[in-house]
C-alpha positions as CSV (number, residue, x, y, z in Angstrom):
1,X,92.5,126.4,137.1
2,X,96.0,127.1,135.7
3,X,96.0,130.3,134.0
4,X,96.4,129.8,130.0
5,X,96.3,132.0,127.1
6,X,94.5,131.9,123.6
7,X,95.9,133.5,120.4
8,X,94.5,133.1,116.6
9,X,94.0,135.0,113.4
10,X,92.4,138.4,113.9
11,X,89.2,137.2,112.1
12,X,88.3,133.5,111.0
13,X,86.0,133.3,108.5
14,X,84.7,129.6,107.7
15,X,82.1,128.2,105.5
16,X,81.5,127.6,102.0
17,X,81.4,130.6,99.5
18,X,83.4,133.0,101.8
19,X,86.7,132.4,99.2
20,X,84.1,135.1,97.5
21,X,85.0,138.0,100.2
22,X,88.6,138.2,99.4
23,X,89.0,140.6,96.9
24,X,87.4,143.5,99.3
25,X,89.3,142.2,102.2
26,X,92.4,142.5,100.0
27,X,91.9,145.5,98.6
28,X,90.6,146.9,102.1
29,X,94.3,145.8,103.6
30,X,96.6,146.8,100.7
31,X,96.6,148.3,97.3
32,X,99.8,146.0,95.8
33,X,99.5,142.2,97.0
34,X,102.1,139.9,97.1
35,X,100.3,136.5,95.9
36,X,101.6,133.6,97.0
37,X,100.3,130.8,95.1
38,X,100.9,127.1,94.6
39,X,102.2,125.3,91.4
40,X,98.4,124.5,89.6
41,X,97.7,128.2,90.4
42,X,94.2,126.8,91.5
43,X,91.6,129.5,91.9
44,X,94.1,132.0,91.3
45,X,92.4,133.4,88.3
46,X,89.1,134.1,90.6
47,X,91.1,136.3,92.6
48,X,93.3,137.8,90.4
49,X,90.8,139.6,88.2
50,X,88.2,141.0,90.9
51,X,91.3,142.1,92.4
52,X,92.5,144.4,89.6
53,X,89.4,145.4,88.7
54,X,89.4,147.3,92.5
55,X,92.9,148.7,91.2
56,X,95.2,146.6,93.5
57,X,98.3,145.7,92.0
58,X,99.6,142.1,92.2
59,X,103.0,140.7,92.9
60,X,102.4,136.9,91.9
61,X,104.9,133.9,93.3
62,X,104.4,130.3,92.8
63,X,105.5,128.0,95.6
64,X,105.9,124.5,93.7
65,X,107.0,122.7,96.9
66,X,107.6,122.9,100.8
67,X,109.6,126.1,101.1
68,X,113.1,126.1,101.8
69,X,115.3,128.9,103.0
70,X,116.4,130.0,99.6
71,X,113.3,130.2,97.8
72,X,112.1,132.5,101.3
73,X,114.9,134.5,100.2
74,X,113.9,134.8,96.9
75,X,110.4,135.7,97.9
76,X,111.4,138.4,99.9
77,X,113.3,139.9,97.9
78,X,110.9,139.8,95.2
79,X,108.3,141.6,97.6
80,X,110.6,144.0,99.0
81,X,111.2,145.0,94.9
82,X,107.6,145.3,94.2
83,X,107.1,147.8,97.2
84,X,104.2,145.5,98.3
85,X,102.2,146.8,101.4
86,X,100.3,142.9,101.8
87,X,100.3,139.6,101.5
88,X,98.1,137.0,100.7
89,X,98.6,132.9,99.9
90,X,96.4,130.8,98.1
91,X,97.0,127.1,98.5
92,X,98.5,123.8,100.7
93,X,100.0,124.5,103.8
94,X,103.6,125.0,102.1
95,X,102.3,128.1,100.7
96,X,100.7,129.3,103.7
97,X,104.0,129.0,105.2
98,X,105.6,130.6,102.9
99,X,103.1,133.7,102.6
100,X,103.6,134.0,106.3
101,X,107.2,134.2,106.2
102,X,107.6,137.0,104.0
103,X,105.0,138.9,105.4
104,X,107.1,138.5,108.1
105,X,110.4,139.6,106.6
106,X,109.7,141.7,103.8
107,X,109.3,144.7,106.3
108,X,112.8,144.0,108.0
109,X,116.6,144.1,106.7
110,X,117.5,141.4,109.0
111,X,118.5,137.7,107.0
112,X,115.7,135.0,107.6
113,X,118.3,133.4,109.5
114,X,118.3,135.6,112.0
115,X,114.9,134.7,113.4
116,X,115.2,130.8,112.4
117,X,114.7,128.9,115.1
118,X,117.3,125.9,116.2
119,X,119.7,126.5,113.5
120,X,119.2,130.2,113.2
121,X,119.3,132.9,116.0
122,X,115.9,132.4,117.0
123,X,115.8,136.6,117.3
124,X,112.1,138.4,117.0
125,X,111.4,139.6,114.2
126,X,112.5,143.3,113.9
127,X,109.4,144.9,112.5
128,X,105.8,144.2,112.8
129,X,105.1,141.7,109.6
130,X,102.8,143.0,106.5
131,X,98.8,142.4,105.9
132,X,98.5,138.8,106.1
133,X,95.2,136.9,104.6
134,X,95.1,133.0,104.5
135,X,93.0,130.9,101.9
136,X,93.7,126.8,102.6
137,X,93.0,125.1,99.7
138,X,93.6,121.7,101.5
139,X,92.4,120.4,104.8
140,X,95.8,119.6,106.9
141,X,97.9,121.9,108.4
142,X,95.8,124.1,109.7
143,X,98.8,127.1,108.9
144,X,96.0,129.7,108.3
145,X,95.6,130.2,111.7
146,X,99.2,129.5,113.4
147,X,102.1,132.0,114.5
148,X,104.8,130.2,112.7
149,X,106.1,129.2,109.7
150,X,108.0,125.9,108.5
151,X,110.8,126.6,106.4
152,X,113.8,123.6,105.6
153,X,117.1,124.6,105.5
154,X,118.9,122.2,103.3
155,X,122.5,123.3,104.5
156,X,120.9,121.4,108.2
157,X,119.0,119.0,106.7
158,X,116.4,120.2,109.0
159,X,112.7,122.1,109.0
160,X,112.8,124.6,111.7
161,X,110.2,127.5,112.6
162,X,110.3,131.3,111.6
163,X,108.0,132.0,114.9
164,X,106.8,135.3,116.3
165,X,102.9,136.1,117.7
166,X,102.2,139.0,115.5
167,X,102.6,136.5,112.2
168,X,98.9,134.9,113.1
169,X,96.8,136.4,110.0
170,X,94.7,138.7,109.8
171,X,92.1,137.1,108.2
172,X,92.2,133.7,107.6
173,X,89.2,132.8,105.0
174,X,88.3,128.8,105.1
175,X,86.2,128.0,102.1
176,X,85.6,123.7,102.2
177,X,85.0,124.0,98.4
178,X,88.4,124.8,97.8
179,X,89.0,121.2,98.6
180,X,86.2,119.3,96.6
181,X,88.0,117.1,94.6
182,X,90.9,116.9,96.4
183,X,92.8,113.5,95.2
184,X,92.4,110.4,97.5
185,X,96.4,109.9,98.7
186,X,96.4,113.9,99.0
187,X,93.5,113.9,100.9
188,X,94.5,111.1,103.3
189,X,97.9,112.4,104.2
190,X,96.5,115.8,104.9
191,X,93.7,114.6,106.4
192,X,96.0,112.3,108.7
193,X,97.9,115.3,109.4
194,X,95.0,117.6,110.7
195,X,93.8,114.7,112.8
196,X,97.0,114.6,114.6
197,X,96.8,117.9,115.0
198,X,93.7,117.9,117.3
199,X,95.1,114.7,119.0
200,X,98.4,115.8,120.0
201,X,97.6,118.8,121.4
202,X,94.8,117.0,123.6
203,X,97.6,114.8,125.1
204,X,100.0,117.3,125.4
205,X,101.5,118.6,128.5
206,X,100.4,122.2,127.7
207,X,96.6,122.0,127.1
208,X,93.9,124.2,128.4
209,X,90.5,124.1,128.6
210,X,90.2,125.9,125.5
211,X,91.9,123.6,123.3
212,X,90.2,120.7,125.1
213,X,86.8,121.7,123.7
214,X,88.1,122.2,120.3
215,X,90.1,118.8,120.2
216,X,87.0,116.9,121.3
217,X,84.6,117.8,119.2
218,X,87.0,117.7,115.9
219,X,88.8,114.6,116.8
220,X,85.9,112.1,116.2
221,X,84.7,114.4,113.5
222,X,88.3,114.3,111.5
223,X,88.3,110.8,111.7
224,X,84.9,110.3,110.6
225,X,85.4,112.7,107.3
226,X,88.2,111.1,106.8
227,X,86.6,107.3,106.3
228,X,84.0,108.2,104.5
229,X,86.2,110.4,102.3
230,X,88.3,107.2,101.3
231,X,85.3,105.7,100.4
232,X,83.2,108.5,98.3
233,X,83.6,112.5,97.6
234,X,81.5,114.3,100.1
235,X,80.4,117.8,100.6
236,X,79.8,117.6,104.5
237,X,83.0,115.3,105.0
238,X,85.0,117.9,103.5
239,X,83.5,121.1,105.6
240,X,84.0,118.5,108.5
241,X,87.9,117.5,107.4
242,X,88.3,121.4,106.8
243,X,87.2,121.9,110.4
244,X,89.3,119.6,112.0
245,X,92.3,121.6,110.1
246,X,91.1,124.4,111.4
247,X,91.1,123.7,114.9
248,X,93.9,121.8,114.7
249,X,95.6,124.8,113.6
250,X,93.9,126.8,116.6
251,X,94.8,123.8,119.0
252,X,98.5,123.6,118.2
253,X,99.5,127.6,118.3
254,X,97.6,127.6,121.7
255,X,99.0,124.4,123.4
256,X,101.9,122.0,121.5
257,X,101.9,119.2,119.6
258,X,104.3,116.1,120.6
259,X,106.4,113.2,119.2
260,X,104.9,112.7,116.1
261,X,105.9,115.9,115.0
262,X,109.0,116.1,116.6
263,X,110.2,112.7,114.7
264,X,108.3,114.3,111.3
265,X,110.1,118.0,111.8
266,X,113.4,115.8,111.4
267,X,112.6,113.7,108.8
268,X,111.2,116.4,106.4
269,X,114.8,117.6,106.8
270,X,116.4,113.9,105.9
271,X,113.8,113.1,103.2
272,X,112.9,116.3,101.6
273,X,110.4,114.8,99.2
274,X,108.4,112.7,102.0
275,X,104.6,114.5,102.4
276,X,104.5,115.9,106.2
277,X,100.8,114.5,106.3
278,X,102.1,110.7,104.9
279,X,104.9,111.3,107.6
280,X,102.8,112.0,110.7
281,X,99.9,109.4,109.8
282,X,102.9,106.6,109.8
283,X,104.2,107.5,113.0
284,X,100.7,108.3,114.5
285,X,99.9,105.1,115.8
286,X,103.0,103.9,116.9
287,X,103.4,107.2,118.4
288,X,100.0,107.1,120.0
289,X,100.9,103.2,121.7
290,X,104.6,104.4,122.9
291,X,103.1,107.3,124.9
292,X,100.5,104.5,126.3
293,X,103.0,102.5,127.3
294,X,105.3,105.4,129.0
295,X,102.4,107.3,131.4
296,X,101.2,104.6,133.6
297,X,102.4,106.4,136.0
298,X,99.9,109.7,134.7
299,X,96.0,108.6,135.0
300,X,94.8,111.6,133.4
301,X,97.0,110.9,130.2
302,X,95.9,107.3,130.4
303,X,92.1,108.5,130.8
304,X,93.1,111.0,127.8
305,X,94.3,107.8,125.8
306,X,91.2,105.9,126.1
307,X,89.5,108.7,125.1
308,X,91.2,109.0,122.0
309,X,91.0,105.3,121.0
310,X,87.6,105.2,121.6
311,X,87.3,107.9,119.2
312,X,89.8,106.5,116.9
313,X,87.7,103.0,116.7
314,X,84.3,104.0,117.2
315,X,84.9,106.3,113.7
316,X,86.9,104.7,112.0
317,X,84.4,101.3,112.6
318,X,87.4,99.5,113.7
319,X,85.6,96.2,114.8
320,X,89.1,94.5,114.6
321,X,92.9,95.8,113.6
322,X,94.1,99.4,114.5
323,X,94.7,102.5,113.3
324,X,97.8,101.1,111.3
325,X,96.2,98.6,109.5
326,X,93.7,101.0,108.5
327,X,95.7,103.8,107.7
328,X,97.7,100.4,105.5
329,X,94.6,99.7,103.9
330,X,94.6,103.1,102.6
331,X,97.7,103.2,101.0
332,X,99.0,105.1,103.0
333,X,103.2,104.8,102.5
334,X,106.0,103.6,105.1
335,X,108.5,105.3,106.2
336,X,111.0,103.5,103.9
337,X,108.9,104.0,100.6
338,X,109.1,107.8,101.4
339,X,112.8,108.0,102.2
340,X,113.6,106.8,105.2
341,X,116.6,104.5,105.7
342,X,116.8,102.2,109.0
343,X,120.5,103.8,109.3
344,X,118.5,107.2,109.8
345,X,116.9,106.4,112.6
346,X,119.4,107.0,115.5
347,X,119.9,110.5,114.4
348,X,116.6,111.3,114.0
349,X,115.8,110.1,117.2
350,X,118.9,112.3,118.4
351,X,117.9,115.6,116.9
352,X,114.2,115.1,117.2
353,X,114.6,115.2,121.2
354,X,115.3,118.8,120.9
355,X,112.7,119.9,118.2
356,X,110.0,122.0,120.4
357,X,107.1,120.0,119.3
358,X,108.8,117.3,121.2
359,X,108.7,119.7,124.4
360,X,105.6,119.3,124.6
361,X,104.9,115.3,124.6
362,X,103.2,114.2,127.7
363,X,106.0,112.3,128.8
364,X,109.6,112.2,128.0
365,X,110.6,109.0,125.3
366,X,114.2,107.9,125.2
367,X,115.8,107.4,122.4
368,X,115.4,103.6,122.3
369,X,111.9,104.4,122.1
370,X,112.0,106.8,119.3
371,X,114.2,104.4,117.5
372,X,111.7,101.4,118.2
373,X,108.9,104.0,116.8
374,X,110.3,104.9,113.9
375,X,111.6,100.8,113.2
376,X,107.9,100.4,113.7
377,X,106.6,102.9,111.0
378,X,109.3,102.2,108.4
């Protein structure tokens, strides 16, 4: 067996109800928090409270979109100010991110863009980050448990990573409730985007045995949640969906990911305002047919494939059509209703070929092939 690593938060803690530890594990980490919370401030005022009733101080800031490299700027400075000794985020996966990030940074004098991959030096980060502690409020990204952060840098046009090992939390608290009630289109693009979380890295060059075992059982189980949650609210689809975020997040930090989010990385840069989630469940199947088409020549990616359709129609009850028309049905958008011109597409097909998510697709696709993908999805 090829030797393989495994890295995650220092402690996961999953289920509904734990949301309810957090003010202890707060106040046991730091006594002045830097809050990152999203725009609604959802749940906010359940923390907030509890917390100063144990004394700790609170540094709150509201990330009210995906973070870009001058609001991480801001928020660094604004924790550096308040002398904070942790950090904690409360929301979507943008403000995971961008709680991650300054824990990161708020202990270093170094710019962001030093450590920025792609467009940045890429340098580690030059002091260990801050107290991190993760609460997911959605069921997508899985960023609770991942060692990097996404951050666009609009001067690029690109999203690029702030990546380092020691920025895994350490604690990330999954609570499914958080995400009762989630809105259907909301739910589907995340929910699209935490599936292909657990099915990229299961086709990926880099997996391990490890993140097979994870992939397999929340692959099915994604995709099942995520019919039935199109259809009806649900209590168990929801812990299920939060799952598959989970280990998606545990699955991508420990092997790769692959085309779909190298094209998506790109195109968050060229159409700020397109959803990641909406992005990567377009190119998903399309995606999923050009690496099907390209590894003929790979049994044990074809076997992988069959695998994954099988999975993809037995949950999904596809008795006829594919994974597009469903995720069609849906109303899920195109590419072109969220952005994305036709006269795009050559140089996101260009700079996706260097993004590192594409590094680790199980086969090389040219860029007539990423072209013809994203032609497909628009």
């Amino acid at each position: 067996m090829t030797p393989f690593g495994f890295a995650s938060a220092a402690r996961i803690r999953f289920g509904r109800g734990v949301i309810a530890e957090t003010p202890e594990a707060i106040a046991a980490r730091g006594r002045r928090v830097f809050l990152v919370q999203g725009k609604s401030g959802r749940f906010s005022d359940q923390l907030i409270a509890p917390l100063r009733a144990k004394g700790v101080q609170i540094v709150p800031f509201t990330c009210d979109k995906e973070p870009d490299l001058p609001m991480l700027e801001s928020a660094v400075a604004a924790a550096q100010a308040g002398g904070v000794d942790c950090v904690a985020a409360l929301g979507g996966g943008a403000v995971i991110d961008l709680g991650k990030a300054v824990a990161a940074l708020a202990p270093s004098k170094s710019a962001a863009m030093d450590h920025l991959e792609v467009v940045g030096k890429g340098l580690p980060l030059a002091a260990a980050p801050l107290p991190f502690i993760a609460m997911p409020t959605t069921a997508g990204t899985g960023a609770e448990v991942t060692k990097n952060a996404v951050i666009a840098v609009p001067e690029h046009a690109r999203k690029v990573s702030l990546r380092d090992d020691r920025m895994l939390a350490d604690l990330a608290l999954v609570d499914p409730a958080l995400t009762d009630g989630t809105p259907k289109a909301v739910t589907l693009a995340s929910g699209l985007d935490a599936v292909t979380q657990v099915i990229e890295p299961y086709l990926c060059s880099r997996a391990n045995p490890l993140v097979d075992a994870l992939c397999r059982e929340a692959i099915p189980r994604g995709l099942t949640a995520l019919r039935v949650l199109m259809d009806r609210e649900d209590p168990a689809a929801r812990d299920d969906l939060a799952f598959t975020s989970l280990c998606g997040g545990l699955a991508l930090a420990n092997a790769g990911l692959g085309a779909v989010h190298g094209l998506a990385g790109v195109i968050g840069g060229i159409a700020p305002n397109a959803p990641h989630g909406a992005v990567c469940g377009a190119l998903l199947p399309h995606v999923l047919t050009a690496n099907r088409a390209a590894t003929t020549h790979l049994p044990e990616v074809q076997d992988r494939m069959d695998q994954v359709m099988d999975w993809i129609a037995g949950s999904l009850t596809l008795r006829q059509g594919s994974l597009a028309d469903w995720v069609n049905r849906q109303g899920l958008p195109r590419l072109s209703d969220m952005g994305v011109a036709p006269e795009d597409h050559p140089r996101i097909a260009k700079d996706a070929a260097a993004s590192s998510s594409m590094k680790a697709n199980p086969v090389t696709l040219s860029s007539n092939t990423l072209e013809q993908i994203l032609a497909n999805a628009g």
